[in-house]
Structures are given as structure tokens and as C-alpha cells.
FIFI-65579 format. One record per residue (C-alpha): residue number from 1; x, z, y; residue in one letter. Coordinates in Angstrom, 3 decimals. Each point is the difference from the previous one (the first is absolute). Example, Ala and Ser with C-alpha at 12.3 -4.5 7.8 and 13.67 -1.06 7.14 Angstrom:
nr = 1 x = 12.300 z = 7.800 y = -4.500 rest = A
nr = 2 x = 1.370 z = -0.660 y = 3.440 rest = S
END
This chain:
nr = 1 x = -30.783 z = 18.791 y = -5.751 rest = X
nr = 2 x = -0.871 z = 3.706 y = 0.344 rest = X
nr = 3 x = 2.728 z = 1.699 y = 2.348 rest = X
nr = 4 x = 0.234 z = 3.002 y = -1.358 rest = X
nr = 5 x = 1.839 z = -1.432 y = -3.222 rest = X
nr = 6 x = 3.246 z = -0.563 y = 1.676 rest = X
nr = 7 x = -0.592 z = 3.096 y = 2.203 rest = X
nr = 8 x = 3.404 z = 2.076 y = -1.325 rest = X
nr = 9 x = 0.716 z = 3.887 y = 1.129 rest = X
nr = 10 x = 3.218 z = 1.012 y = -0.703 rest = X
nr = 11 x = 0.247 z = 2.103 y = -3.297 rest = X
nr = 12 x = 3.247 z = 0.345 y = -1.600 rest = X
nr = 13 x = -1.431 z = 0.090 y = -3.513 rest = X
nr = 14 x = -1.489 z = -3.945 y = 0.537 rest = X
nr = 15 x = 3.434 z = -1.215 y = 2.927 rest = X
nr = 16 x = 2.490 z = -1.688 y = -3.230 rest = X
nr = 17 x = 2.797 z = 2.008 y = -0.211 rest = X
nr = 18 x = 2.086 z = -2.514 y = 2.451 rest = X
nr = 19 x = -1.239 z = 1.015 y = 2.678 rest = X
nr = 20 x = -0.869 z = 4.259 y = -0.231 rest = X
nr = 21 x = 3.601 z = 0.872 y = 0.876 rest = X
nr = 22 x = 0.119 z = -2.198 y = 3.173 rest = X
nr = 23 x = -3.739 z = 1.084 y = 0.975 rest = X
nr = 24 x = 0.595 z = 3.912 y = -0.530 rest = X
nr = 25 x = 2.893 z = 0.095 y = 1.782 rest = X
nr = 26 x = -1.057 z = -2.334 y = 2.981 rest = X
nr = 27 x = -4.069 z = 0.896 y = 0.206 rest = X
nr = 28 x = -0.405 z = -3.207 y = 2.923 rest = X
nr = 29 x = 0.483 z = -2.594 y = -2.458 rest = X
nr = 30 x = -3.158 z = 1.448 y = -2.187 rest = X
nr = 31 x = -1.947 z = -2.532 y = 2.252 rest = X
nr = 32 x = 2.428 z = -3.110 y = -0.595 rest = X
nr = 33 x = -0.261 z = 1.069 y = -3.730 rest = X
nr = 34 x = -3.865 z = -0.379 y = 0.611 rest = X
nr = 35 x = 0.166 z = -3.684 y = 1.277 rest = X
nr = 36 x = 2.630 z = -1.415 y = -2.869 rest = X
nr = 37 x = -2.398 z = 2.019 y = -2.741 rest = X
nr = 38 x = -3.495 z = -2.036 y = 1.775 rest = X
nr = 39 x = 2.381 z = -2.882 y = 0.292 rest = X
nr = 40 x = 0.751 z = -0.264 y = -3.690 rest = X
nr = 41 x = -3.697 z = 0.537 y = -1.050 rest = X
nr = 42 x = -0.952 z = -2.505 y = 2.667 rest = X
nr = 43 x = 2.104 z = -2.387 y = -1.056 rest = X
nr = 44 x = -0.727 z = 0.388 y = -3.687 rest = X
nr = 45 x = -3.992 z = 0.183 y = 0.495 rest = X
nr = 46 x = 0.761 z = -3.325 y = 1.681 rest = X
nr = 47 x = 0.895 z = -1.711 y = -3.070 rest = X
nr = 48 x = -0.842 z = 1.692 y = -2.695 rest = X
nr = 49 x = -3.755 z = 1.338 y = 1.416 rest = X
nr = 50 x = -1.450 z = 2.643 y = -2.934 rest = X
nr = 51 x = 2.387 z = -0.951 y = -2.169 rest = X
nr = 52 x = 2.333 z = 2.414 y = 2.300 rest = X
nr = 53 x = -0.133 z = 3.767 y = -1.363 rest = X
nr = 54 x = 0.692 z = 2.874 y = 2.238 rest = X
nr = 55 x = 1.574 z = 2.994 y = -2.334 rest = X
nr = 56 x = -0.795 z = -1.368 y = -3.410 rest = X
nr = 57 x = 0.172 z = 2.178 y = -2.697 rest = X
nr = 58 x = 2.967 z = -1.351 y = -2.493 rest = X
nr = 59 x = -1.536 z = 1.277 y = -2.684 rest = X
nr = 60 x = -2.585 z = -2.722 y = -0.213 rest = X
nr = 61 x = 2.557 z = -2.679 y = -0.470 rest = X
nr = 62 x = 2.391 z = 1.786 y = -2.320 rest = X
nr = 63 x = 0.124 z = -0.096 y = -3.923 rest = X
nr = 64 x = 0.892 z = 4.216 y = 0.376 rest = X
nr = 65 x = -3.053 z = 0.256 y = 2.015 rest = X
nr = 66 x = 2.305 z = 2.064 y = 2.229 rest = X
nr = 67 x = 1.023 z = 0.019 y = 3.630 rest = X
nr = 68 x = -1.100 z = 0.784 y = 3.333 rest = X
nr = 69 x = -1.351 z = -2.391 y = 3.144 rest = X
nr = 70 x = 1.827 z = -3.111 y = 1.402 rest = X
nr = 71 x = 0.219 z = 0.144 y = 3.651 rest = X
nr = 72 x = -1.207 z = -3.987 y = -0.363 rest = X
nr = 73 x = -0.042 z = -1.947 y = -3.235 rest = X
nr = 74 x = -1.132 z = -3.616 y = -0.084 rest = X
nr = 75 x = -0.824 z = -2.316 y = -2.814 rest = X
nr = 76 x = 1.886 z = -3.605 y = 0.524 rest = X
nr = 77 x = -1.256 z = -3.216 y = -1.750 rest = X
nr = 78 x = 2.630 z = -2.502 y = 1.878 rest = X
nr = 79 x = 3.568 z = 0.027 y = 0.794 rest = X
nr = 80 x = -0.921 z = -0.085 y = 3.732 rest = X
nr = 81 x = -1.922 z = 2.803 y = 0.101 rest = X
nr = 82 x = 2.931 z = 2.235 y = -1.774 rest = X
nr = 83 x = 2.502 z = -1.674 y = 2.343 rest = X
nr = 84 x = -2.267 z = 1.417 y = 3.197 rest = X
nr = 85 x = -0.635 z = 2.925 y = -1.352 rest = X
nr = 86 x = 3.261 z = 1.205 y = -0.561 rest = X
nr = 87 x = 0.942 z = -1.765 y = 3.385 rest = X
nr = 88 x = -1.961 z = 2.209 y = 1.368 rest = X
nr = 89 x = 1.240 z = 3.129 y = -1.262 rest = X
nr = 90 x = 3.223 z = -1.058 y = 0.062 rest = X
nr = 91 x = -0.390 z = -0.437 y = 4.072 rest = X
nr = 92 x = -1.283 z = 3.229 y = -0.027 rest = X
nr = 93 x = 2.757 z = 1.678 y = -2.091 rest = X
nr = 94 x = -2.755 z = 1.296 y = -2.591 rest = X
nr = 95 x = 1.117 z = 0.412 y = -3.529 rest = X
nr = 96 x = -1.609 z = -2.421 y = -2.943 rest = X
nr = 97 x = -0.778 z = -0.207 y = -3.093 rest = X
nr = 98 x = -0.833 z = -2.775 y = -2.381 rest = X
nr = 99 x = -2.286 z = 0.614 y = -2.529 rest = X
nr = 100 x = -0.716 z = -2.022 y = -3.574 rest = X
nr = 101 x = -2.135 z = 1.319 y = -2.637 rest = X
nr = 102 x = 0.835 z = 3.796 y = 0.599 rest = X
nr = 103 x = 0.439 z = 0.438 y = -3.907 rest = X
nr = 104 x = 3.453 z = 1.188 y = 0.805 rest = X
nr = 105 x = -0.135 z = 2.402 y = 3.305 rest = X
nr = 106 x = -0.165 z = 2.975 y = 0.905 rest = X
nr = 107 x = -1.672 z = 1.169 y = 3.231 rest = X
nr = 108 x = 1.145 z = 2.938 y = 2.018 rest = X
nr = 109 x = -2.643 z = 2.792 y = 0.599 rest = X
nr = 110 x = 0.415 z = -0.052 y = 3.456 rest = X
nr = 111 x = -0.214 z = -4.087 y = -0.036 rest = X
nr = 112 x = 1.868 z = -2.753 y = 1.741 rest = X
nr = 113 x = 0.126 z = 0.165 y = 4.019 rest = X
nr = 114 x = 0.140 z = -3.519 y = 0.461 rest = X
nr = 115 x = -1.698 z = -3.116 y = -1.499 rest = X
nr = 116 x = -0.227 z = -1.039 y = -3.764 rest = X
nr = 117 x = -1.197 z = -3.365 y = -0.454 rest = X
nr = 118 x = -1.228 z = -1.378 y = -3.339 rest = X
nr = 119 x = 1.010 z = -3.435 y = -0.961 rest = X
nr = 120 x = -3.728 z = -1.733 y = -1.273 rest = X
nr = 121 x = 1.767 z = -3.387 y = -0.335 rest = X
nr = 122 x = -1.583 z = -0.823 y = -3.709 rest = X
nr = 123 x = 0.069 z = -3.382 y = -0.202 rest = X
nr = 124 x = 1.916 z = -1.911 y = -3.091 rest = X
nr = 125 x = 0.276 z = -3.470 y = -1.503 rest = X
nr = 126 x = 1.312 z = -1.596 y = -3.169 rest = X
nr = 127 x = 1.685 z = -3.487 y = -0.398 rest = X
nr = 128 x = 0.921 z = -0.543 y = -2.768 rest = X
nr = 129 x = 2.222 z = 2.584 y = -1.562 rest = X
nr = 130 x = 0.492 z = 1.333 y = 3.541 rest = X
nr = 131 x = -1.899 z = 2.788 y = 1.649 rest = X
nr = 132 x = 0.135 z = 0.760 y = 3.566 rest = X
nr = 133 x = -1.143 z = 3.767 y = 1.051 rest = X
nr = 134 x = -0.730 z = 1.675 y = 3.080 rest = X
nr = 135 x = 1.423 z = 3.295 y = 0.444 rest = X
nr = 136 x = -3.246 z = 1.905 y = -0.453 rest = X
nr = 137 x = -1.659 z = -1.788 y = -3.050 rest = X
nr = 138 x = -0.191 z = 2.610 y = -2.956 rest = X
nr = 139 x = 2.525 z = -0.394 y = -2.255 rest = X
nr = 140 x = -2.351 z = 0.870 y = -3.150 rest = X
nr = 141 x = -2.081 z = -3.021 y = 1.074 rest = X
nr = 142 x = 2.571 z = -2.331 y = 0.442 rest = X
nr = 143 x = 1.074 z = 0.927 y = -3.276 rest = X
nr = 144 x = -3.656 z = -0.718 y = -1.548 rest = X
nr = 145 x = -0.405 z = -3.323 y = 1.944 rest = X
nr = 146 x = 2.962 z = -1.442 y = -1.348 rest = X
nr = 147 x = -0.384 z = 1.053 y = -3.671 rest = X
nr = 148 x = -3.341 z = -1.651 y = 0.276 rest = X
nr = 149 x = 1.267 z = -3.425 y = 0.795 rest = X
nr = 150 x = 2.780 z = 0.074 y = -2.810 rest = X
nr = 151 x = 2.984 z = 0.729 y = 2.407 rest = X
nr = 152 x = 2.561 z = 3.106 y = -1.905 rest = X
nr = 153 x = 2.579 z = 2.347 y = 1.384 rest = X
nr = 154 x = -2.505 z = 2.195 y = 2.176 rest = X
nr = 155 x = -2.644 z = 1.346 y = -2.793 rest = X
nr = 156 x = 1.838 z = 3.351 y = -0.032 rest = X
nr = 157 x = -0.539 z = 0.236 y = 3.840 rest = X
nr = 158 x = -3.608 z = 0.822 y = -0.890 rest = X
nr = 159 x = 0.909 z = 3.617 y = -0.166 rest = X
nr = 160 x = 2.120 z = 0.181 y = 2.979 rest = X
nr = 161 x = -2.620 z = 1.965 y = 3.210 rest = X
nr = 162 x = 0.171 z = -1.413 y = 3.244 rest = X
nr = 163 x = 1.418 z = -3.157 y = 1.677 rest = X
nr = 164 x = 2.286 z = -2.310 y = -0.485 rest = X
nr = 165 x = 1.507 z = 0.208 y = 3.099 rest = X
nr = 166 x = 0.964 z = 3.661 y = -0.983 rest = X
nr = 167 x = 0.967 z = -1.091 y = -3.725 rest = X
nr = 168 x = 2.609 z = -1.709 y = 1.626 rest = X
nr = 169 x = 1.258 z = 1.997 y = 2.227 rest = X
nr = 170 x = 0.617 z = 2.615 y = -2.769 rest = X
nr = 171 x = 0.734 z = -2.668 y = -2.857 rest = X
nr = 172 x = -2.914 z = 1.372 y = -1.298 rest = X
nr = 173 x = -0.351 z = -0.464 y = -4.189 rest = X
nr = 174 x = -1.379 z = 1.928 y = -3.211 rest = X
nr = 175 x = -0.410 z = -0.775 y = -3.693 rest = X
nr = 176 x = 3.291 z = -2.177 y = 0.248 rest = X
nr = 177 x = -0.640 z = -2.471 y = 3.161 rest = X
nr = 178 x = 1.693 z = 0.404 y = 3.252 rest = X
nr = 179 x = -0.938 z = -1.634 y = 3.551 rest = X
nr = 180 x = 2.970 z = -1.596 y = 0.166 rest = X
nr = 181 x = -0.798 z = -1.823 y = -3.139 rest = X
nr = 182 x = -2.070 z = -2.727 y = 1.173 rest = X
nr = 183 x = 0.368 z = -0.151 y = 3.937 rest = X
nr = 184 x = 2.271 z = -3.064 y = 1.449 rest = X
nr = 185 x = -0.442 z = 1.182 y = 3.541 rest = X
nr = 186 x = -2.223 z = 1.815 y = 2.542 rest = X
nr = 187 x = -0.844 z = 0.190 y = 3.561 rest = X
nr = 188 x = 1.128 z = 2.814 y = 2.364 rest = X
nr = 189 x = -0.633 z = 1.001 y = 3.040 rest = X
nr = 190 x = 3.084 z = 0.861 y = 2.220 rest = X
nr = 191 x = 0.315 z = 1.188 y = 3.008 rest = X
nr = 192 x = -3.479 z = -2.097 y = 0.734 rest = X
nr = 193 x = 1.600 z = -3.130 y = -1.473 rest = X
nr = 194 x = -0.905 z = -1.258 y = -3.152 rest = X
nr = 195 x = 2.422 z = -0.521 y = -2.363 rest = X
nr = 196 x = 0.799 z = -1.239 y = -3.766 rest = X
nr = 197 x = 1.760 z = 1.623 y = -2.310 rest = X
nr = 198 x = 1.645 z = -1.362 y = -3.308 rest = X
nr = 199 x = -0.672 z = 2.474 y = -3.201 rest = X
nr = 200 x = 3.913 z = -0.034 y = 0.442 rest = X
nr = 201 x = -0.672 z = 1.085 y = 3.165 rest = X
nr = 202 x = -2.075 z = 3.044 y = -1.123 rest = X
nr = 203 x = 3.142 z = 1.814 y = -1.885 rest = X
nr = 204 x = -2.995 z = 1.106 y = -2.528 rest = X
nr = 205 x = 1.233 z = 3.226 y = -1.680 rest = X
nr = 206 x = -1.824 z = 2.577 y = -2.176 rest = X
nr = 207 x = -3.214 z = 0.739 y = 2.423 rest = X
nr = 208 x = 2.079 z = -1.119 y = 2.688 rest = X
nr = 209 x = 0.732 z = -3.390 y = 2.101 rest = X
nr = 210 x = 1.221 z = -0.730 y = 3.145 rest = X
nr = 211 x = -3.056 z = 0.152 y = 1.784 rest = X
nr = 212 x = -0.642 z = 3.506 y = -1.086 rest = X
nr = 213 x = 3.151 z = 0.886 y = 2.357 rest = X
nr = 214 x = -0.829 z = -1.567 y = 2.984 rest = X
nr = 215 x = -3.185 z = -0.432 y = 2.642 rest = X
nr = 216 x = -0.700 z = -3.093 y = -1.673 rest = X
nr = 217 x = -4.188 z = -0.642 y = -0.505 rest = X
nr = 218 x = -0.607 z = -2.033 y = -3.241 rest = X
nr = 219 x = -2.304 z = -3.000 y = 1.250 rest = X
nr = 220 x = -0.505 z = -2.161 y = -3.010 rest = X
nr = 221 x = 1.765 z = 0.067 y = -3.695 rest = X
nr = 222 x = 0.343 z = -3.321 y = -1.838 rest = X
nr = 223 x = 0.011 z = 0.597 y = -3.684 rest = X
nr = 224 x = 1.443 z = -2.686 y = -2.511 rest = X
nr = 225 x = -1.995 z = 0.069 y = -3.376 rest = X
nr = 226 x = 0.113 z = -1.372 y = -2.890 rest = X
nr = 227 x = -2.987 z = -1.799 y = -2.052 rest = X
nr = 228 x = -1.577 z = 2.087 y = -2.827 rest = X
nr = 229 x = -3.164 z = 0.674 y = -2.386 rest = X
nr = 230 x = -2.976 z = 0.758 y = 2.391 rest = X
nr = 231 x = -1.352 z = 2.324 y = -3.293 rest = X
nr = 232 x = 3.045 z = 1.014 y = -1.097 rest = X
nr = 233 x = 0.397 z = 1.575 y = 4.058 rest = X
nr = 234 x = -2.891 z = 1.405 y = -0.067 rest = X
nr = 235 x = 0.593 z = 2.219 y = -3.024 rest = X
nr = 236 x = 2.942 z = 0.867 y = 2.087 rest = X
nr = 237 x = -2.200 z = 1.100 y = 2.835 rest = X
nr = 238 x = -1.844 z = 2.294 y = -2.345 rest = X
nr = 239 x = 3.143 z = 1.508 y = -1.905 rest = X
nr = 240 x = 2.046 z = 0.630 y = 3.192 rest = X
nr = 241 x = -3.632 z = 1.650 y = 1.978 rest = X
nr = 242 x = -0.338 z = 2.394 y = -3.419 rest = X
nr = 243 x = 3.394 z = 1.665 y = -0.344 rest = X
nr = 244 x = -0.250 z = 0.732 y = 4.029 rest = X
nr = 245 x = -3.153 z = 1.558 y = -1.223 rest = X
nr = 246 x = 1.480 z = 1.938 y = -2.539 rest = X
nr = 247 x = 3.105 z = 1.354 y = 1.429 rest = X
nr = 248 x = -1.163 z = 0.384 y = 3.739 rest = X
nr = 249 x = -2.306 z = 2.031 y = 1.827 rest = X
nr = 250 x = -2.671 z = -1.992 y = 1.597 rest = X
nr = 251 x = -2.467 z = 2.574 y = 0.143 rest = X
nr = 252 x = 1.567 z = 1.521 y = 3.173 rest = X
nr = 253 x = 1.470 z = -0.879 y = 3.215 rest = X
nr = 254 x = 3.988 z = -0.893 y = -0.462 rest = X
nr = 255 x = 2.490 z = -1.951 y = 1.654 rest = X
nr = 256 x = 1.517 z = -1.421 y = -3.139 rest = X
nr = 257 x = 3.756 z = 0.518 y = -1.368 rest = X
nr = 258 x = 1.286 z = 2.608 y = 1.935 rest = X
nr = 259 x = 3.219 z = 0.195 y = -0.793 rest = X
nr = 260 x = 2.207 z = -3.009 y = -1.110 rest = X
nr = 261 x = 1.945 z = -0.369 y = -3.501 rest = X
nr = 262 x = 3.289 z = 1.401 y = 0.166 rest = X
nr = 263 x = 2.618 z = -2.475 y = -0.347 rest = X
nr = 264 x = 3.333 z = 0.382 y = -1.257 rest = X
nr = 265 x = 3.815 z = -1.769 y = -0.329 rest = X
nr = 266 x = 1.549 z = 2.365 y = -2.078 rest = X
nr = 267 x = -0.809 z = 1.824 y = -2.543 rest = X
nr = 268 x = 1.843 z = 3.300 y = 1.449 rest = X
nr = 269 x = -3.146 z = -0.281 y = 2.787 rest = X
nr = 270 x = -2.128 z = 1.552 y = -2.859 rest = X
nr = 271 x = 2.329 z = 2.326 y = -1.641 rest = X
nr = 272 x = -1.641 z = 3.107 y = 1.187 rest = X
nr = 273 x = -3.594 z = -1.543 y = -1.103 rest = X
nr = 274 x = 1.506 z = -0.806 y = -3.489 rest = X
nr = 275 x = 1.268 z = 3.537 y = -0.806 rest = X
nr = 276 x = -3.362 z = 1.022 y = 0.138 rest = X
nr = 277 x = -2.519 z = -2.538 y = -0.617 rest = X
nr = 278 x = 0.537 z = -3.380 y = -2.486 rest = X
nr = 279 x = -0.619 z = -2.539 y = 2.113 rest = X
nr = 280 x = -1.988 z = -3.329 y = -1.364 rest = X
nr = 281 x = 2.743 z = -2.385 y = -1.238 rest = X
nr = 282 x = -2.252 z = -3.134 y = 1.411 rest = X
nr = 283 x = 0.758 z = 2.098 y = 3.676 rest = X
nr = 284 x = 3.481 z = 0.529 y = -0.735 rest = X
nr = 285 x = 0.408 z = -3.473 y = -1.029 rest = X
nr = 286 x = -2.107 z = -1.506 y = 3.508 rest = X
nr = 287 x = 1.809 z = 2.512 y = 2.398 rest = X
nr = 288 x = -3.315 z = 1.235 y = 1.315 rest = X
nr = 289 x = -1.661 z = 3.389 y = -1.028 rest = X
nr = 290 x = -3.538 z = 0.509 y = 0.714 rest = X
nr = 291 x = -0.886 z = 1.891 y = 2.907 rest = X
nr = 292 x = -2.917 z = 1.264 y = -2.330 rest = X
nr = 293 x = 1.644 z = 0.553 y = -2.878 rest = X
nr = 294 x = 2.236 z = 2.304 y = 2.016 rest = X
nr = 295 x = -2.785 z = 1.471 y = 1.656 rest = X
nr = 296 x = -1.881 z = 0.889 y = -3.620 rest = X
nr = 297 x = 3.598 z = 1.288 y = -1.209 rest = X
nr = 298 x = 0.188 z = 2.865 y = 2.963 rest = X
nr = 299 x = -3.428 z = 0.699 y = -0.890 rest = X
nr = 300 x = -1.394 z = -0.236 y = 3.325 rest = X
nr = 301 x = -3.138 z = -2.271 y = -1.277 rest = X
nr = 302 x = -3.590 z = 2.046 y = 1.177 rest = X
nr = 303 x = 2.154 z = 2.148 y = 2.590 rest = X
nr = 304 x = -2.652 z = 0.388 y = 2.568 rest = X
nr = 305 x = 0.951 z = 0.704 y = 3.998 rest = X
nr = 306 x = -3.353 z = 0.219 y = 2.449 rest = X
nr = 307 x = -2.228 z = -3.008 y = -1.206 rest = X
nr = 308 x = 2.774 z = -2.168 y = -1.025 rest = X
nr = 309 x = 1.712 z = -0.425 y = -3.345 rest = X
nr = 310 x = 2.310 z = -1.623 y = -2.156 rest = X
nr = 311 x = -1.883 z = -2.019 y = -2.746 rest = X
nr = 312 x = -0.661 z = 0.930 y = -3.604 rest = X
nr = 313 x = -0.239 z = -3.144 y = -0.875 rest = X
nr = 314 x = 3.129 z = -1.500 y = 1.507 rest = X
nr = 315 x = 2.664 z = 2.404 y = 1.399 rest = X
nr = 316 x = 0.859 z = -2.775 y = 3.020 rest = X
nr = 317 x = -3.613 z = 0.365 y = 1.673 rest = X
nr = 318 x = -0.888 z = 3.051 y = 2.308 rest = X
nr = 319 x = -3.721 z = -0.697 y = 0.148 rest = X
nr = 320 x = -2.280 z = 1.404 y = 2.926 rest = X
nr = 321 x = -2.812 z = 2.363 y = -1.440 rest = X
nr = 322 x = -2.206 z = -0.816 y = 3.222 rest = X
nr = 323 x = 1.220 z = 2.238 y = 2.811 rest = X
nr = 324 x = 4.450 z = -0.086 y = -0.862 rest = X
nr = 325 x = 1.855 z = -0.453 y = 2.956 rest = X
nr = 326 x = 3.010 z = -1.787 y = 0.769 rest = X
nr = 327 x = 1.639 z = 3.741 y = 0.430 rest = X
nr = 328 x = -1.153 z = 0.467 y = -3.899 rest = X
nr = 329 x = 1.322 z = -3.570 y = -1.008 rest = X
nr = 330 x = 2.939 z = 0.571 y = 1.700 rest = X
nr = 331 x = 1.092 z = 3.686 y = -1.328 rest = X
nr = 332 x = -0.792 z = -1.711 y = -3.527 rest = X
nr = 333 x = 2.544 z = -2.976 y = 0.612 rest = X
nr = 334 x = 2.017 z = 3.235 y = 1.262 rest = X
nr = 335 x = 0.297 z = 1.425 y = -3.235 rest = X
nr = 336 x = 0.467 z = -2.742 y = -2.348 rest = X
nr = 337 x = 2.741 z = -1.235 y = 2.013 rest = X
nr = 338 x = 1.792 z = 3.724 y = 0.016 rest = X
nr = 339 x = -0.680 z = 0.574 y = -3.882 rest = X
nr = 340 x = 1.395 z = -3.356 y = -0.912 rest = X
nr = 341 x = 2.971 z = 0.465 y = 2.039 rest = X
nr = 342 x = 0.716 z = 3.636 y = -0.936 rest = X
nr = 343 x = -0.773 z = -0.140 y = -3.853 rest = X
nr = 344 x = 0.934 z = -3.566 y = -0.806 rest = X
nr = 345 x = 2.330 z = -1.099 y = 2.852 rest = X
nr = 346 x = -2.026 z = -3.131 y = 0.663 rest = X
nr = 347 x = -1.496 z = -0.784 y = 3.625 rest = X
nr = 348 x = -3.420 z = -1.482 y = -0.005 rest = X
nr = 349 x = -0.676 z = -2.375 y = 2.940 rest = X
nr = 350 x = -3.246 z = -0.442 y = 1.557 rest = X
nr = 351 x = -2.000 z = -3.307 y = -0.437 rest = X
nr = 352 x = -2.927 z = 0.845 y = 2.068 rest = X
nr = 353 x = 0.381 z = -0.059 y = 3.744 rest = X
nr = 354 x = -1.105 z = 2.087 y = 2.900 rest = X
nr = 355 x = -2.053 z = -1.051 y = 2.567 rest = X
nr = 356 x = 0.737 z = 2.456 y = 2.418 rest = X
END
């Protein structure tokens, strides 16, 4: 092992944030702040070799193609691995974060001081009309593999970026199918145990569950399907893949839905929408206006801030023009939120999440 990889000076643009108050104002701990940062590397090298990064750029392993450098970031392909690597930062009282697919995060510019590990667990099986996932299998292949062996209730799931692990965690859905739909339980981690959960247990909610509000890791999902027409599924595969086609952009980098559908009890919720704007009668009718379709109405679609802006195409994507940063994204989500509060009275909710 060459030395001089864990050699650390102190620098208070690379110490995570933790520790720069207690360091500035007490400069004779800067060396025990040396020893826990080689200790952490050490012990990471150890198990994870060159599959260890030191300051990864986020960018690489996000959707936006946005974000700065991880202090660490690890890929994991088994639940021990995770366990110890978080063990390890947790001993060392280093923040973590647990990344899926990336298709729905946005990294800071400055990065994350403390370790971001992947989940690479990609493994599946089907019995039957059961399918058993790792967290980190792609959801859009999962959906493929079992429309190509006749099983129905996950075709639409084609569309859906990133992993399954993440698509639950959000109740992830489009073009009518939900998460929630299909799962009858999943595997967390908690607190380093591993634990089942019911889909009762999940509380599923619109792009929301249980797990979604804890520091539960999704493991495994189990899905329950149903049997089906192999052909007829695969026709479904091709409808769902060409309206994402024609209603997103995938030309650019983009985390997704930004913003989730606004959801209402009462009608009064939307009165200072309506005396402007005739709302959709199937949205009245559902309780849920489009974040988009609120977005096109304050005519915000094309508005341009830095490299970043919000989508032609579909008024809930900001898309990256190659050098946006999160500063850009973020005054964009700025001023959506503010104009739909101040003209229409409605407040729009974020769907993507900060890694930060």
C-alpha cells in the first residue's frame, strides 16, 4: 500500500464539517483529527481495497450529473459489507449516506464530508409468481425480466430510473402503477439488524412510506405478481418506454420529478388556483394536481438560471445543460415553489432529495 494515500494535512475545506469547529478553536487536536481520518481510510482500504474512493466526485454517480467529492464512497455487493461500513463510520461519528440509482438526488457543490456508499446488491429471483429483489437491481430491468416470463403488475415499472430499493422508499410509480402495488414485504436494515416489514407495515402513501421517514436501508423487496400474456407484456414494455420518451427529457442530465403532485382534501385548498386557472376536472375529481401542469400554468417552462433549467418538454424536470450546479437547481426549485405559493396559494413539495 503506498503511504502517502492516507497521509492527511489538516485543511478545513477537506476536515467534514463535524469536526472544523472543535479543531479551529482547539488547534492540538488537528493531530488526533489526523489519526481517526488515516484510521477510517485504513480501515476501509482493508475491506473494500480499490473499490474504496478517496473524494469522489458525486457527479459521476448522479442522474443530475451534479455534485461535488465524497470524502469516501464505497460500492457494497453484500449486506455485510454495508453493515461494516457504516459500523465503521458510525464508530467514528462520520456522517453517511446511502445511495441507489442516483436518478433522484441532488448533490451539493461543495459535496458530502463523509462517506456515501452505493448499494451494488443486484441479484433477483422468480418462483413462481414471486420475485425476490435486492435493493440495488434496476428497477427497469426487473420490470423487463418479468414481462418476459408472462408475470403482470410490474410492466409499467419499465419507465421508472433507478433501483428498486429507491422505488420503494419513495413509493415510486408513473403511467398509473405505484410501488406499493405489488410488494408484500421487504427487508430493512435497522440499526444494523435486519428486519421485515409487512406492506402494512410500510404506511405506503402518495411517494411516501414508512421507510422514507426513518434510517431504515431497504435490503430486499418481495413482489407478489400475478400471471399474464408474455406478448401481451411486452407490448406493455414498449408503450410505457415510448410515452417516457415523448413527454420526458432524456436528452440531458435530470433527476426526475422534481416536485410532487399536489394533493388536496378540500376543495377550498384550490380556491385561489380556480379563480384564475380551470383546473382539469379528472384532477379535481383524483385530489391531486400536477406538479407540471402547475408549473406550465405559471409559465415558468424554458426559464433558464446558470446551466440549469426547467424542461420544455415537461414543466416537473429541471434538466442539467452540462455544467448547472446544485446552486442553479436549487434557485430554480426556489422560484417555482415562491410563484406557486404567491399566485396560486398552493405549496409544492420537493420529491428529489439532497445529498448534502
Amino acid at each position: 500500500m503506498d503511504d502517502s494515500s492516507t497521509q492527511i494535512a489538516y485543511d478545513p475545506e477537506r476536515v467534514p464539517s463535524q469536526f472544523v469547529e472543535k479543531l479551529t478553536r482547539d488547534p492540538s487536536l488537528r493531530s488526533g483529527w489526523r489519526i481517526v481520518m488515516q484510521d477510517i481510510t485504513l480501515q476501509l482500504q482493508k475491506m473494500f481495497k480499490d473499490r474504496l474512493k478517496i473524494d469522489e466526485p458525486l457527479l459521476k454517480h448522479l442522474n443530475f450529473r451534479i455534485g461535488g467529492p465524497a470524502k469516501w464512497f464505497v460500492e457494497v455487493s453484500t449486506i455485510e459489507e454495508l453493515q461494516h461500513a457504516l459500523k465503521i463510520a458510525k464508530d467514528a461519528d462520520v456522517p453517511t449516506f446511502v445511495l441507489g440509482g442516483g436518478s433522484n438526488t441532488l448533490g451539493a457543490d461543495v459535496g458530502f464530508d463523509g462517506l456515501v456508499v452505493k448499494l451494488a446488491m443486484r441479484e433477483f429471483s422468480i418462483n413462481g409468481t414471486t420475485v425476490r429483489a435486492e435493493a440495488g437491481v434496476i428497477t427497469a430491468a426487473l420490470a423487463r425480466a418479468t414481462a418476459n416470463v408472462g408475470l403482470s403488475g410490474f410492466a409499467w415499472a419499465v419507465s421508472l430510473p433507478g433501483t428498486i430499493g429507491g422505488a420503494v422508499r419513495g413509493n415510486a410509480g408513473c403511467f398509473g402503477g405505484e410501488m406499493r402495488d405489488s410488494i408484500s414485504k421487504v427487508e430493512v436494515l435497522r440499526d444494523g439488524k435486519i428486519i421485515e416489514l409487512s406492506k402494512e407495515d410500510l404506511h405506503f402513501g402518495y411517494r411516501e412510506s414508512s421507510i422514507k421517514n426513518s434510517n431504515d436501508i431497504v435490503l430486499s423487496v418481495t413482489l407478489e405478481l400475478e400471471i399474464g400474456d408474455a406478448l401481451e407484456l411486452k407490448d406493455q414494455l414498449v408503450e410505457s418506454l415510448e410515452k417516457r420518451k415523448g413527454s420526458q427529457p432524456l436528452y440531458a442530465g435530470s433527476a426526475g420529478c422534481i416536485f410532487k403532485n399536489f394533493e388536496f382534501t378540500q376543495d377550498a385548498q384550490v380556491d385561489q388556483l380556480r379563480q384564475q386557472i380551470a383546473i382539469p376536472e379528472s384532477m379535481m375529481q383524483n385530489k391531486r394536481i400536477s406538479a407540471g401542469w402547475i408549473i406550465d400554468q405559471l409559465g415558468l417552462k424554458g426559464t433558464r438560471i446558470g446551466d440549469a433549467s426547467i424542461s420544455e418538454e415537461h414543466g416537473n424536470f429541471i434538466i442539467n445543460h452540462g455544467n448547472a450546479t446544485a446552486s442553479d437547481v436549487k434557485a430554480l426549485i426556489d422560484l417555482v415553489k415562491s410563484d406557486a405559493l404567491t399566485k396560486f396559494g398552493i405549496q409544492l413539495i420537493e420529491e428529489v432529495q439532497y445529498l448534502k
